[in-house]
Every structure is written in structure tokens, then in C-alpha cells.
N, C-alpha and C positions, 0 to 999 in steps of 0.2 A: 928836084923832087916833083915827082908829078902828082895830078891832083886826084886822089882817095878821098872816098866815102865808105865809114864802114860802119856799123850798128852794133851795139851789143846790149842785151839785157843785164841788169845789175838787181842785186835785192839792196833793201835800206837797211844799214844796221839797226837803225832806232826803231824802225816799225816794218818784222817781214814777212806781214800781211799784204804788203804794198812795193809794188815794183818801180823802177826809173830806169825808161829808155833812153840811154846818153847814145846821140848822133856825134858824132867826131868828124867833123870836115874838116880836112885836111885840104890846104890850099899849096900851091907854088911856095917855096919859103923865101922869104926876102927882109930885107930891116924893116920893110911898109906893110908887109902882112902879117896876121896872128891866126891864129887858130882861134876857130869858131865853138861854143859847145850848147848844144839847144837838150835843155833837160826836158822831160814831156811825163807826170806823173797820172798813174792812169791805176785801179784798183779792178780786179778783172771783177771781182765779187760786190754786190754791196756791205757796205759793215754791217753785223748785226746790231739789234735795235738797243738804244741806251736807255736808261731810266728816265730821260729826257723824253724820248719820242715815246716810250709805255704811258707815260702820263699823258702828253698830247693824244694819243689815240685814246685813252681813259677818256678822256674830257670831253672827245670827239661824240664817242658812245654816249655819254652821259647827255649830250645836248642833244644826240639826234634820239635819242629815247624821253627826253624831256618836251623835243618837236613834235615827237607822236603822242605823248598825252594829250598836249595842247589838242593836234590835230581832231582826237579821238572826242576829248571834251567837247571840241567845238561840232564836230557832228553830232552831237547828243542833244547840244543847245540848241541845233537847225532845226533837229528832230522834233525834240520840244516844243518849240516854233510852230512848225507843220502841224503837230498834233493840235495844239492853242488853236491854230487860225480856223481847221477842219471841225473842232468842235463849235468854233464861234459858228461859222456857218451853216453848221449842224443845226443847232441851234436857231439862229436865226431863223431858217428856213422851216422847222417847228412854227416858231413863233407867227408868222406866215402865214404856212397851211391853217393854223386855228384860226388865226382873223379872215381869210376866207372863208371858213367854215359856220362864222359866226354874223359875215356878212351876205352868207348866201340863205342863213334861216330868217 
């Protein structure tokens, strides 16, 4: 016998959404050699999303929407901040011009 290579697609009975490429190498036949069978499982689509990954992408939203409060909070607090230190020095600087004003009479 000589040596073949042949390919065929097959579907699965259990799941056929999903295909199996069986390679058949066929080699010389003798008492020392067997046949070879390389299966290779390959899904051309991705599967659609399970109740499993709804929730993980739920969860996903939920933290990067809980990130942006934080975010937005703490801009507010910066703000806050800048306003605080602008009025201090507002201020300050009031307090300032009068004592010049009170050391120049």
C-alpha cells in the first residue's frame, strides 16, 4: 500500500455547531506500523454569550461606571480644592493691601 493523506470534514453528533477535521495518514501497512488519526477541533464562529459572560460584562459596566463616579467625585474635590486655596489667597491678599494701606497713612 502506498502512503495517502487524505482530509475530510466531519460534524459532531453531540454538538453541530462544531466541526472535527480528522487527518487519516495512511502509512506503508506492516505488523510495526498503525495508523495515525490527529483530530484538530476548531469552531468557525464564536459561541454566543452565556448567562455566565452577561453577568461578567454586567459587572464589568457596573465597575467602570462606579470608576467614573469616583473619577468625577474626585474632580469635584480638586475643584473644591482650587476654589479653597484661590479664595485663601483672595483673601490674603485683601488682607495685605489694607495693612499697606494702613501703613502708608
Amino acid at each position: 500500500m502506498t502512503k495517502q493523506q487524505s482530509q475530510m470534514i466531519t460534524t459532531l453528533d453531540d454538538d453541530p455547531g462544531r466541526t472535527s477535521m480528522v487527518v487519516h495518514d495512511s502509512c506503508t501497512w506492516s505488523p510495526y506500523t498503525t495508523r495515525r488519526y490527529t483530530i484538530q477541533q476548531y469552531s468557525p464562529t464564536p459561541p454566543p454569550p452565556t448567562a455566565t459572560t452577561t453577568i461578567n460584562n454586567n459587572a464589568q459596566s457596573v465597575n467602570i461606571n462606579n470608576l467614573i463616579e469616583i473619577l468625577i467625585d474626585n474632580n469635584n474635590s480638586i475643584q473644591n480644592a482650587m476654589n479653597s486655596i484661590n479664595n485663601l489667597f483672595s483673601n490674603q491678599n485683601a488682607m495685605l493691601l489694607n495693612l499697606l494701606n494702613e501703613l502708608k497713612k
